[in-house]
Structures are given as structure tokens and as C-alpha cells.
C-alpha positions as CSV (number, residue, x, y, z in Angstrom):
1,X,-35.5,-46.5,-174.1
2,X,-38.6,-45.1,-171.8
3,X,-39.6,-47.2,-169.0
4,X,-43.1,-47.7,-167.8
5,X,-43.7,-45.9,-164.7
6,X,-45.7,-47.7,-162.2
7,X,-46.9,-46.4,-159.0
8,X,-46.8,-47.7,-155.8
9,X,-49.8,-47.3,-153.5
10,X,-48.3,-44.5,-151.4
11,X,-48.0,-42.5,-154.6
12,X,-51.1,-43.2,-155.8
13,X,-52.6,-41.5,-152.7
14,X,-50.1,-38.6,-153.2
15,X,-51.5,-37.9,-156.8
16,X,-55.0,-38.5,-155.3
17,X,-54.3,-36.1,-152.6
18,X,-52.9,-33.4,-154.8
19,X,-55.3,-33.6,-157.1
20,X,-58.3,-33.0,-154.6
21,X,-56.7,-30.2,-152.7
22,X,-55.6,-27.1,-155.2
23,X,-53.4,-25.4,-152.5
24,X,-51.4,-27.9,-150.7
25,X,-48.0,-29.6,-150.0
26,X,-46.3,-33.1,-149.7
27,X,-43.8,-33.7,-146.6
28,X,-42.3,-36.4,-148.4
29,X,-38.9,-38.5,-147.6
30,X,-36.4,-38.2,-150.1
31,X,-36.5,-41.8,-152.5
32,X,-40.5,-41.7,-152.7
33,X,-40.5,-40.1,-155.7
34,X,-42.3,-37.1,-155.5
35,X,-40.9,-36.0,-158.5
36,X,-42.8,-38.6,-160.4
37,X,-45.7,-38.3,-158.6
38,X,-46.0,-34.7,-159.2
39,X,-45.2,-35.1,-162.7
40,X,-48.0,-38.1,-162.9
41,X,-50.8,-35.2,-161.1
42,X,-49.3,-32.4,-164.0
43,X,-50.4,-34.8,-166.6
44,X,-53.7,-35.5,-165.5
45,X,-54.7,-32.2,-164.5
46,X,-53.3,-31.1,-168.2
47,X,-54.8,-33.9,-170.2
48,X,-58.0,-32.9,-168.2
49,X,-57.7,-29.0,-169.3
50,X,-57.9,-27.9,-165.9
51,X,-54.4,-25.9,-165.6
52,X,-52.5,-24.3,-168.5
53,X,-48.8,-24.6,-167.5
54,X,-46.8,-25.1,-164.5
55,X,-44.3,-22.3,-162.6
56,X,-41.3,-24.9,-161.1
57,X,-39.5,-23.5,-158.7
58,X,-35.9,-26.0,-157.7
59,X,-32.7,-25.5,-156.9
60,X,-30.7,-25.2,-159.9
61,X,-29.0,-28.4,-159.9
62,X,-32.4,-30.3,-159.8
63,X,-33.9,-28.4,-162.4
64,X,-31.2,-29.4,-164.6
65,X,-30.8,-33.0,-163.6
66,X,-34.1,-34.1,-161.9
67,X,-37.0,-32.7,-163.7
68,X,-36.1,-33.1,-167.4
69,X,-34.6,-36.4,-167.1
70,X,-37.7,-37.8,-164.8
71,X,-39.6,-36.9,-167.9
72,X,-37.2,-38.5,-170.3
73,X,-37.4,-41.3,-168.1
74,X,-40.9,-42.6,-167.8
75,X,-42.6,-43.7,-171.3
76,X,-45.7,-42.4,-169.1
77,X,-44.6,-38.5,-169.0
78,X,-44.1,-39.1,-173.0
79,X,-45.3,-36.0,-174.8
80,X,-44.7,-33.8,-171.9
81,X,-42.8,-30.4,-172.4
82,X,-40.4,-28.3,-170.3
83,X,-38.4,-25.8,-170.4
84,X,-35.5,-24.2,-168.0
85,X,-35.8,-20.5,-167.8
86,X,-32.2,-19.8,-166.7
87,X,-29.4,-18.6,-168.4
88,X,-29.7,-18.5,-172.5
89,X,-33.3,-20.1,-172.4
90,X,-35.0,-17.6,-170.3
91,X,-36.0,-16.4,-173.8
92,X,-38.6,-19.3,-173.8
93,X,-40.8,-17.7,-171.0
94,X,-42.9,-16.0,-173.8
95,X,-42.3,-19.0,-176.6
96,X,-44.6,-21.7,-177.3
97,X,-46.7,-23.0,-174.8
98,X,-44.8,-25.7,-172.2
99,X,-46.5,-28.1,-169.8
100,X,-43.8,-27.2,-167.4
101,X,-41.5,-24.1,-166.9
102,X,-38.6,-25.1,-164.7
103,X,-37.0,-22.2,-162.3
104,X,-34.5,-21.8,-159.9
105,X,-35.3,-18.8,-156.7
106,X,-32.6,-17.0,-157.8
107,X,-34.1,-16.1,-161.1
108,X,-37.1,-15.3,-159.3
109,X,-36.6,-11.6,-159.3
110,X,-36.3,-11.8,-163.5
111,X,-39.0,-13.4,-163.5
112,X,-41.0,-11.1,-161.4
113,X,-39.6,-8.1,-163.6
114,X,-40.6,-10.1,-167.0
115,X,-44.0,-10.6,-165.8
116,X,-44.5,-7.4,-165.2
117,X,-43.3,-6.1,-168.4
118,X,-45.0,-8.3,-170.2
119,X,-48.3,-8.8,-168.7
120,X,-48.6,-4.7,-169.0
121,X,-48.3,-5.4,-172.7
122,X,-50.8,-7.6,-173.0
123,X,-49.3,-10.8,-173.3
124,X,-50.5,-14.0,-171.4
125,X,-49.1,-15.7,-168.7
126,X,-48.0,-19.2,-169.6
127,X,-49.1,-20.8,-166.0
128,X,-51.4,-20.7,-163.9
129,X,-49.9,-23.5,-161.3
130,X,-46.8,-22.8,-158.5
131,X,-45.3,-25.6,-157.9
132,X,-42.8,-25.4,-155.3
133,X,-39.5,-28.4,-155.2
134,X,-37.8,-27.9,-151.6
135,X,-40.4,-25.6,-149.9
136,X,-37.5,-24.6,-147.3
137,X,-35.9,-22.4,-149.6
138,X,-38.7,-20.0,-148.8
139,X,-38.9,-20.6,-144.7
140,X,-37.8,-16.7,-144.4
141,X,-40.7,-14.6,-144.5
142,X,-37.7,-11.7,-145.1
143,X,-36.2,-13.0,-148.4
144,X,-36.9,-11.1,-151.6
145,X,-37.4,-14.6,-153.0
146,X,-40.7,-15.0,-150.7
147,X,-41.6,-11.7,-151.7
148,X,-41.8,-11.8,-154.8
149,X,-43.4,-15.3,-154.6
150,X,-46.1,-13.6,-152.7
151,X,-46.8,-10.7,-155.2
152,X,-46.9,-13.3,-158.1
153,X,-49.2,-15.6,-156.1
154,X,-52.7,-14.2,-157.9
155,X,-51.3,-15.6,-161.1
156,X,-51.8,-19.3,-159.7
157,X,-55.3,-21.4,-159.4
158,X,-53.6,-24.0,-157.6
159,X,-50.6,-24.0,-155.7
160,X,-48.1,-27.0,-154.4
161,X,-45.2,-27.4,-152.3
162,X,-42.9,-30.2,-151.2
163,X,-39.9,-31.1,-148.6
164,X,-39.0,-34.0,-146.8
165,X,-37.7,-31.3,-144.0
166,X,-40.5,-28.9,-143.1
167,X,-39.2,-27.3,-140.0
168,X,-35.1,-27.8,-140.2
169,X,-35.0,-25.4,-137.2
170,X,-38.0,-24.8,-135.7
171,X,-41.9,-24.5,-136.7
172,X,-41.5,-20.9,-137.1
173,X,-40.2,-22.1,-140.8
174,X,-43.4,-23.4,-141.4
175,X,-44.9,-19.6,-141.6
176,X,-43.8,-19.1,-145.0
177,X,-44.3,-21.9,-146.5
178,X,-47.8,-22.5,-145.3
179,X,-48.4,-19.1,-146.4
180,X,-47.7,-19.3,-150.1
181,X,-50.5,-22.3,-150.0
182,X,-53.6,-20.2,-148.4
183,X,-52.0,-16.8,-147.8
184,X,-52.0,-16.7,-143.9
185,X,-55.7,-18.8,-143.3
186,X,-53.9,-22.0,-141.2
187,X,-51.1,-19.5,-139.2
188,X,-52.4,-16.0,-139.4
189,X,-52.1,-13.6,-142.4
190,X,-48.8,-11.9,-140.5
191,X,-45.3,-13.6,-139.4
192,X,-45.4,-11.6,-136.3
193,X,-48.8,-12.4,-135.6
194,X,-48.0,-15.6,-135.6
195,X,-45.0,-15.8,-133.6
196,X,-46.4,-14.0,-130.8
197,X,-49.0,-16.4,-130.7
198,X,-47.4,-19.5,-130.4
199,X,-43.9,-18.3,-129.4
200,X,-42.3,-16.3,-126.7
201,X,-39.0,-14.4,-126.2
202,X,-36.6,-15.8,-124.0
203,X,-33.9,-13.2,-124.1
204,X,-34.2,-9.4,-123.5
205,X,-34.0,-8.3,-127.2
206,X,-36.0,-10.9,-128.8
207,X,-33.9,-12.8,-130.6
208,X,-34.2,-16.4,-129.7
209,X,-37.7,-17.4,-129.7
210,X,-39.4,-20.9,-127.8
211,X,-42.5,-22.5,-128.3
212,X,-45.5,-21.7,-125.8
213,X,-46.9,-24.6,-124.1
214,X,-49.4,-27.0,-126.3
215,X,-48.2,-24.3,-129.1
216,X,-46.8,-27.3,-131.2
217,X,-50.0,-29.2,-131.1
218,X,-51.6,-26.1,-132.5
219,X,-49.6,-25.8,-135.4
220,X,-49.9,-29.3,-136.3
221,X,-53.3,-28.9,-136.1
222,X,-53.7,-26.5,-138.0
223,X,-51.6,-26.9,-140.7
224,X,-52.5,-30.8,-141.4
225,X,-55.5,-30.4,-143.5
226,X,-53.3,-28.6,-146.0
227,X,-50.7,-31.3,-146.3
228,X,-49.8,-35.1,-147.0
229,X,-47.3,-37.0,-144.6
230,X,-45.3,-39.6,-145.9
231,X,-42.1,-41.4,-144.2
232,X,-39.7,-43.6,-145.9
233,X,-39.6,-46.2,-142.8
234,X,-43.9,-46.5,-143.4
235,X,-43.7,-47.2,-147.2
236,X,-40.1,-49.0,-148.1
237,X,-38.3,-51.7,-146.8
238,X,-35.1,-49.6,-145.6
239,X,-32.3,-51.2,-144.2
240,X,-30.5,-50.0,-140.9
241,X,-29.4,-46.8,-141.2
242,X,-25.9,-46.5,-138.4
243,X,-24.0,-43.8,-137.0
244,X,-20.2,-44.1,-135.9
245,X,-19.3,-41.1,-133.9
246,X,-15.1,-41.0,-134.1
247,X,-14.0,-39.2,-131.4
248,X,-10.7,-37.1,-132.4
249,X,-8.6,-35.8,-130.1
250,X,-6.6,-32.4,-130.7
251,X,-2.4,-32.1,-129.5
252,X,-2.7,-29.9,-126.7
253,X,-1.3,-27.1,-128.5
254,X,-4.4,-26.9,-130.6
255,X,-6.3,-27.3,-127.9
256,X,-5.0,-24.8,-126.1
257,X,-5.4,-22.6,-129.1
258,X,-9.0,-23.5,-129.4
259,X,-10.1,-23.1,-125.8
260,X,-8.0,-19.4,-126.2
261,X,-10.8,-18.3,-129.4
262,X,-14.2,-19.6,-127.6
263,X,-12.7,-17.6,-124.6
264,X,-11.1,-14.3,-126.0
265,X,-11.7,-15.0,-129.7
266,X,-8.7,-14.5,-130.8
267,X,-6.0,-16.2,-132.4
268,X,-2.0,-15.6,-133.4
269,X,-0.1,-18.2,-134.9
270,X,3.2,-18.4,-136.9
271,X,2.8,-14.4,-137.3
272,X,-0.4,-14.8,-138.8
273,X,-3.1,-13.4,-136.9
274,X,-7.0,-15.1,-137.0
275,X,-9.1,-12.7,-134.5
276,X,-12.9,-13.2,-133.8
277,X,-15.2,-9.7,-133.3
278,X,-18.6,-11.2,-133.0
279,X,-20.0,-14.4,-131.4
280,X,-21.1,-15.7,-135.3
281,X,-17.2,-15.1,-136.2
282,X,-16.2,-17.2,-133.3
283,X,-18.6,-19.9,-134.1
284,X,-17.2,-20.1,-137.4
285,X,-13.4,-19.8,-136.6
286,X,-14.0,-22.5,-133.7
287,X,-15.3,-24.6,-136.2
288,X,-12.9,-24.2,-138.7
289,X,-9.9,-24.9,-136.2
290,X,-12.1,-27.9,-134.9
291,X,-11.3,-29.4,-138.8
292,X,-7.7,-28.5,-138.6
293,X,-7.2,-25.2,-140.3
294,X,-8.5,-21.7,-139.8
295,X,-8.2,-18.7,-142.0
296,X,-6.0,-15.7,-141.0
297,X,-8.3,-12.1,-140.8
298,X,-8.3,-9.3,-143.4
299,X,-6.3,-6.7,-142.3
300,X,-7.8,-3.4,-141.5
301,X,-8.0,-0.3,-144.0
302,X,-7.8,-2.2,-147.2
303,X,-9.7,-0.8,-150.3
304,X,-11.8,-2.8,-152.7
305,X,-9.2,-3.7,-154.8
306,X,-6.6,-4.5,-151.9
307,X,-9.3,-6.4,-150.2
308,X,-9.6,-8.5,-153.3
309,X,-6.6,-9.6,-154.3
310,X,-5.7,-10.4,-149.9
311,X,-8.6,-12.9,-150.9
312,X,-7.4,-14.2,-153.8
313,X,-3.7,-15.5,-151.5
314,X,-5.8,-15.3,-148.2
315,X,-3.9,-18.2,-146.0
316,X,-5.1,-21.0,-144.1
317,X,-3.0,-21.3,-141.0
318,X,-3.1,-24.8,-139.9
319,X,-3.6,-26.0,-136.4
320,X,-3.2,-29.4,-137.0
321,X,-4.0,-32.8,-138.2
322,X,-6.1,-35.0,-136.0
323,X,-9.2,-35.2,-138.3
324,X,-7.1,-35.7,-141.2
325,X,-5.2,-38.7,-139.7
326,X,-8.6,-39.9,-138.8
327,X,-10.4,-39.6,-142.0
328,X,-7.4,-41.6,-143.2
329,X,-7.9,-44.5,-140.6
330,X,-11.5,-44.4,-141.6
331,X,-10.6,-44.7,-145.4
332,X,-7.8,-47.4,-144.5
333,X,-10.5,-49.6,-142.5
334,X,-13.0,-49.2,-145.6
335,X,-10.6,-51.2,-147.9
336,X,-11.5,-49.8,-150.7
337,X,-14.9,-49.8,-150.3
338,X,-16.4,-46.1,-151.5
339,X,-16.9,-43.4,-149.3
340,X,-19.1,-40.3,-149.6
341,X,-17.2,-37.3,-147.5
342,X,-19.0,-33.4,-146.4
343,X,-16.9,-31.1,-146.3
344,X,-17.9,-27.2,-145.4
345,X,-14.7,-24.8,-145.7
346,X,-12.8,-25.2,-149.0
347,X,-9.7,-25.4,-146.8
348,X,-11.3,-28.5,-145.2
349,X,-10.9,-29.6,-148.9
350,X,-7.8,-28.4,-149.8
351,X,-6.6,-30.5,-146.3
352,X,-8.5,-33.7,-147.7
353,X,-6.8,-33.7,-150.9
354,X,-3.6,-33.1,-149.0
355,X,-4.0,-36.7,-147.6
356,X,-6.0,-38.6,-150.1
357,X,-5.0,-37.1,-152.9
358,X,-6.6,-35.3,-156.2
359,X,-9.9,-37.1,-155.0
360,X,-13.4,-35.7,-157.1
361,X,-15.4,-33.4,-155.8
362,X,-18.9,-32.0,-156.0
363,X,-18.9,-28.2,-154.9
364,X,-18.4,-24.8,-156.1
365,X,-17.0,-24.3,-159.4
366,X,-17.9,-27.9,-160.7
367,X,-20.8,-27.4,-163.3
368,X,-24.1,-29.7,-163.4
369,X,-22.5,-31.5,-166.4
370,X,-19.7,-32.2,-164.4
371,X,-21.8,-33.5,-161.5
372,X,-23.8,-35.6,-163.6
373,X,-20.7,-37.2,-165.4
374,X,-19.4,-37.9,-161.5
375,X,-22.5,-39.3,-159.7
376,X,-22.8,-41.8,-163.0
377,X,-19.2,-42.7,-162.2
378,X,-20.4,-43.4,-158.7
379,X,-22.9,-45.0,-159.0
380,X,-20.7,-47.1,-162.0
381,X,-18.6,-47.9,-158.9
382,X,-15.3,-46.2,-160.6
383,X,-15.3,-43.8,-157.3
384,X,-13.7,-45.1,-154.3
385,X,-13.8,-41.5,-153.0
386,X,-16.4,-38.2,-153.9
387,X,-16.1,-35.3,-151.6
388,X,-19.0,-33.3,-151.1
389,X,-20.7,-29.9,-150.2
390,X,-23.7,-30.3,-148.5
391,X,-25.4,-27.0,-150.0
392,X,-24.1,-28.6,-153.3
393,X,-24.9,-31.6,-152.9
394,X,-28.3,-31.7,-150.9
395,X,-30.9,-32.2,-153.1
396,X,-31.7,-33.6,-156.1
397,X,-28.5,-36.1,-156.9
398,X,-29.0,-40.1,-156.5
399,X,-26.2,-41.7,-155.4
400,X,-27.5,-44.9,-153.7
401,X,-26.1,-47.8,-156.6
402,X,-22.6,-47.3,-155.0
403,X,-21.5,-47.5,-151.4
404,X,-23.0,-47.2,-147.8
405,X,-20.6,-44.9,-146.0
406,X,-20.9,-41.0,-145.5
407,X,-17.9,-39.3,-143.3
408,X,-18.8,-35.9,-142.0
409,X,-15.6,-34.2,-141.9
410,X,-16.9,-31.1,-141.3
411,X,-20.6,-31.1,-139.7
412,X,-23.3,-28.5,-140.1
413,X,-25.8,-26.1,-138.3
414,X,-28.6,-27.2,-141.0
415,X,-31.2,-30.3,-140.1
416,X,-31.9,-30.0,-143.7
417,X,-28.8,-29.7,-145.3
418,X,-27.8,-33.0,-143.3
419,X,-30.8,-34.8,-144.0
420,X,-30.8,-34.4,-147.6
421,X,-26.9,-34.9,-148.2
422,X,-26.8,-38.5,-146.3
423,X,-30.6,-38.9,-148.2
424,X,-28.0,-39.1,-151.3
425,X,-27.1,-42.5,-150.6
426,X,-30.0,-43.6,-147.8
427,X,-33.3,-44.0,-150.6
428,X,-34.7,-46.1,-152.0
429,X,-32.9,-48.9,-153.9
430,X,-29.6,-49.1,-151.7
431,X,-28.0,-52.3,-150.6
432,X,-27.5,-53.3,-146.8
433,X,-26.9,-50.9,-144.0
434,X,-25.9,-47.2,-144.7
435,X,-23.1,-46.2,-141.9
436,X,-23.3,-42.3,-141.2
437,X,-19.5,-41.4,-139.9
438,X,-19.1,-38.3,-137.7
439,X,-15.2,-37.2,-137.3
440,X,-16.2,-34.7,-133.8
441,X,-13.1,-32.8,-132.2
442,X,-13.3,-33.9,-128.4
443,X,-14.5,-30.9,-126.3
444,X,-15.2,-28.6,-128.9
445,X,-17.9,-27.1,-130.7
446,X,-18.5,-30.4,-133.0
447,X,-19.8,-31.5,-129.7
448,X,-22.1,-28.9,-129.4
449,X,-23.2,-29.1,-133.2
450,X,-24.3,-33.0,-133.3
451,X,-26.4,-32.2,-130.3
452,X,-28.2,-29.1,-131.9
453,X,-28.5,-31.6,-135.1
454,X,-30.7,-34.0,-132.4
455,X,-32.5,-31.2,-131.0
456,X,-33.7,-30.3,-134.1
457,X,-34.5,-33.5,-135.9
458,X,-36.5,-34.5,-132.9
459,X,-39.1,-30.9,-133.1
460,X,-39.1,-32.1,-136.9
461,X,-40.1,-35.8,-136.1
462,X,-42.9,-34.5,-134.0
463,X,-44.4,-32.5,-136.7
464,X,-44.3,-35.0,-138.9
465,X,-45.5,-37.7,-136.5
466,X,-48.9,-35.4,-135.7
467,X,-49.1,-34.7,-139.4
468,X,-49.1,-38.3,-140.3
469,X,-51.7,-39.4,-137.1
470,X,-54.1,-36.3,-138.5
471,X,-54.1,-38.4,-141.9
472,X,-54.8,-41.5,-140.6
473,X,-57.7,-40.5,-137.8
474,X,-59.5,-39.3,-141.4
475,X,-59.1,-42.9,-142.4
């Protein structure tokens, strides 16, 4: 049976906000229910006659398990009609008339081409409202997704985004994002326009760019009048949020091994070889023997068919077992108590089954039914384990009714990516203090990792901090 949806104040002002300003975007912490809130603004501008129907653009897993159900939830949203244009309903783009028309980016380009067709034949566009679920999907002013975002954007009277991670890296995400909203007003109508004017080189072929001097404040400026801060920690009563870095220490073998790829990149173990050709390929095979295992290279001079079926029984070579024993000492000192674990490589996975046995997992190959079926088992408290992917698992899935411990086995380069994933059980409506383990190989690129995470989650707290005292000096 529908529950009544009631609003807290915060929301309230969200709705309020999005329904004065036609082009603009909530920075919202995962677990204040944006989705509602956006849903509660849909209504009203739709009972009101002012919009026709709404573009949704979400990562497939949310569009599948967040949207339709939020409406199935609330007796307030009765009435309301969606549909998912993905797959074998894509057919419903030109049906009857929906409220909302849920899409993932990937589909973007079918969409672009259906438009196209259609609107040349003299059929009518069904919406006339982008709204835009995880705004960082489109922080690349390069992707063909932005691009074709940005051809369809004359289609749309009003225009939305939302995140709870604006700038994962650095502001120059915001460009593209801010873009789609007013179409270069706040940051310049170019990307490179507006790099060189609040960045600068600091290498010879432009690669790596920094922040100018009182740049920051700039942007924040500029780009507040267009959107609505919110934090978790100013609206709900959160509990302590911990971290546990584990330090793990590799056999000297491994070490050795390890310190031989940063320096040569290269790698030859039990007559398998695992070589490195570019700094990025390093990165990642450093990495991967930081975990324990690393895979061996694909030979040289292999056609399409050879090169396929080499990945098909491409090896793992392991280097050794240190994390794994001290995932297991983690899991031991638990007791039982459940334990959400992110994992990046699938042999990472492979290696945690290996210890902990046929545990579930949420990642490639495991459908949305699937993943709905395990996070109700989760949250049912039948899981004492769920491995994770953070890309799989980073937005969109509520796992907060069962357990308060998150392993990283395997960390990663993306702010976002680990926001979101420990934002799975740290939201709204958990129990006592969430504990955020890290499992970092001593003197090794985990190291170097957890720092960069810092780095970047401290430029993103500023933004949001000047975003959030712009709101409040209009008060």
C-alpha cells in the first residue's frame, strides 16, 4: 500500500527553488531525497500545465529501481506515468503521452537519431523538460553523450540537474554541466575559454591543468545563482561516520616485485610475463599487484580471433595474499556482523571468493532484478557478506537497514565513485556509526590513491561550502 509522502523543510525549499528557476541544478547529498523532491516539482509544474513531459536522463540501474518505484511508493505521485525507453520499451517514445520518460546516456545517441527522424515527419516531441539524475556523467565536454545533449537542448523550456558530487576532480567538471543549464552564460560559451581563464598549464604539453589564484572563488561565484546547496550533516541527524585505515604489509618478494613495475614496469613471474608500456598501464598493474594478483600481458601479433579467445583463459598471476589474510581478520573481528566490500578488478573478486567463499555480488553480469532481489536480502539482514563494484554499485541502491561496515579492498581514483558507493549504507535512516575500512598495501600506490581521494574531496568541500554561504547571504 502507498505511503503519504511528507516533506521535510529542506525539501520544501528544493521544490520551491526548482520551481522558480527553469534552468538550474540541486548539489544534493545522497539520502535527501532528491528523487522525491523532483518528482513532488514534476507534479506541480504538470498539474499546473506549464511543462508537457519530462526527458530523464540516469544511470540504468536507477532508472530501473529508483524512479518507478519512488512513484509506486508515495500515494502523493499517484496518477503519475513513466516510462523506460531502453531495451524493448523504447517503442513507447512516440506512444501515449507520459509524465516522465526515463533514459539512460547510453541510449542517448537512439534517442538523438529518433528525434530526428521523427520530428522531420512531423510528429511531436513528448517533452519539453531535461532533467538530468547524476549530472557528472556529463563533466566531459568531449563525450558524444554531452554532444548530443547539447544539440537536443532547444527541445527543453526548462532544464534540471542534480549530484551530490559536482567537481569529483576538479572544477573544470563543472564546465559541462553548468553548460547544459544556460549554455555557457555562468563559465563562458567555450570549454577552452574557460579553462584558460581560470586555469593554467603546469606541464610543457598541457596536460595537467591548476587553478589560477582567486580562480575558485570565481567559479563559485558565478555558478551559485544557478544552483541549490544542500549537505546531509545541515539537514539530518547523521551519526559518526569512521575510517580504519589497515595497514598491509607485502612478503618481500612481492615487494620487491612491485617496486621492480613502478621502476621498470615490467614484470615476469612463474614464466608468465606482466609488462607495463605506458605510465596509465603501470598505474593499473601497480594497483592490481597492490590487491594481490596481476594479469599476465597479451602477447604480441595476435589476430582478432586469437586475441579473443587469450581473453577468454587470460591468467591472473598471483603475487600474494596479504590483503586477502587481512580482509579475513577484518571479517573474523566483525563476528558476523555484515560487511559491504569494493572491489575493482574481477580478479580481486575471484581472490575474495577464494577466501570467503561463493559470497553475492553486485557487478558485471548480475542484472537489475538480481540486484534488487540482493539489496532486499540486505537490507532483510540474510547477507553477512555483499561484494561490490563501485561503478555498479554507485548510485541509486539503498542499503542503509543492514550493517555499518564498508571494506575497500580495492580503492579508486574517482571522488565520486567513492562517495556514492559508501553513500549506499551512510543516508538517511542508518543505525549508529558507519565504519569506512581501507585494506592500503604499505608503500605502494594505495598510499598514493587515499591521498589523491583527500585532495579531491577537500576542492569539492570548498565548492560546496561557497555554494551553500551564497544561499544563505540571500537569506
Amino acid at each position: 500500500m502507498s505511503q503519504i509522502w511528507k516533506p521535510h523543510s529542506y525539501q520544501r525549499t528544493a521544490i520551491s527553488f526548482l520551481l522558480s528557476n527553469p534552468c538550474s541544478g540541486l548539489f544534493l547529498d545522497p539520502g535527501l531525497g532528491k528523487t522525491s523532491t523532483s518528482l513532488s516539482a514534476i507534479k506541480i509544474l504538470r498539474n499546473a500545465d506549464m511543462i508537457k513531459g519530462v526527458l530523464l536522463v540516469a544511470p540504468l540501474r536507477v532508472i530501473y529501481s529508483v524512479w518507478p518505484q519512488e512513484i509506486d511508493k508515495w500515494s502523493n505521485f499517484e496518477g503519475m506515468s513513466c516510462t523506460i525507453l531502453h531495451d524493448k520499451t523504447k517503442s513507447t517514445l512516440w506512444g501515449s503521452q507520459k509524465d516522465v520518460y526515463l533514459i539512460n546516456p547510453e541510449a542517448l545517441k537512439w534517442l538523438h537519431t529518433e528525434l530526428l527522424i521523427g520530428l522531420k515527419a512531423g510528429k511531436k516531441c513528448p517533452f519539453d523538460v531535461l532533467w538530468i539524475d547524476e549530472s557528472t556523467k556529463f563533466k566531459s565536454h568531449e563525450s558524444s553523450r554531452f554532444g548530443y545533449v547539447c544539440d537536443m537542448l532547444p527541445l527543453f523550456k526548462r532544464r534540471h540537474i542534480m549530484t551530490g558530487t559536482p567537481s569529483p576532480k576538479s572544477l573544470l567538471d563543472l564546465w559541462s554541466q553548468v553548460y547544459i543549464l544556460d549554455e555557457g552564460k555562468a563559465l563562458q560559451h567555450n570549454f577552452h575559454h574557460f579553462r584558460n581563464k581560470y586555469f593554467q598549464a603546469n606541464d610543457w604539453d598541457k596536460y595537467n591543468w591548476e587553478i589560477k589564484d582567486f580562480s575558485a572563488d570565481q567559479i563559485h561565484e558565478a555558478v551559485a545563482p544557478l544552483v541549490l546547496e544542500m549537505s546531509a550533516d545541515d539537514y539530518l541527524d547523521m551519526p559518526d561516520l569512521l575510517f580504519n585505515d589497515i595497514q598491509v604489509v607485502l612478503p618481500d618478494k612481492a615487494f620487491k616485485h612491485y617496486k621492480r613495475m613502478e621502476k621498470d614496469f615490467f614484470l615476469e613471474l612463474d614464466g608468465l610475463e606482466a609488462t607495463a608500456e605506458a605510465t596509465a598501464q603501470a598505474s593499473m598493474k601497480c594497483h592490481q599487484i597492490a590487491n594481490g594478483r596481476v594479469y599476465e600481458d597479451i602477447p604480441e601479433g595476435l589476430d582478432e580471433d586469437e586475441l579473443r579467445e587469450f581473453k577468454k583463459r587470460r591468467k591472473p598471476i598471483q603475487v600474494h595474499k596479504s590483503k586477502l589474510e587481512a580482509l579475513k581478520d577484518l571479517v573474523d573481528e566483525l563476528n558476523g556482523k555484515p560487511l559491504l566490500i569494493a572491489y575493482h578488478y574481477k580478479h580481486d573478486l575471484e581472490a575474495i571468493k577464494s577466501v570467503l567463499g561463493d559470497v553475492p555480488y553486485i557487478g558485471s553480469g548480475v542484472n537489475p532484478k538480481q540486484t534488487q532481489k540482493l539489496v532486499a536480502d540486505w537490507n532483510d539482514g540474510k547477507l553477512p557478506i555483499l561484494v561490490g563494484h563501485p561503478v555498479s554499485m554507485a548510485h541509486g541502491l539503498n542499503l542503509q537497514s543492514s550493517g555499518n561496515d564498508i571494506c575497500w579492498f580495492s580503492l579508486t581514483w574517482s571522488l565520486e565513485d567513492y562517495l556514492q558507493f559508501n553513500a549506499r549504507i551512510y543516508r538517511q535512516g542508518v543505525k549508529g556509526s558507519v565504519r569506512i575500512h581501507h585494506l592500503i598495501a604499505k608503500g605502494t600506490i594505495d598510499e598514493v590513491m587515499l591521498s589523491r581521494l583527500g585532495e579531491r574531496a577537500k576542492g569539492q568541500h570548498d565548492l560546496r561550502t561557497a555554494l551553500k554561504n551564497y544561499r544563505l547571504g540571500l537569506t
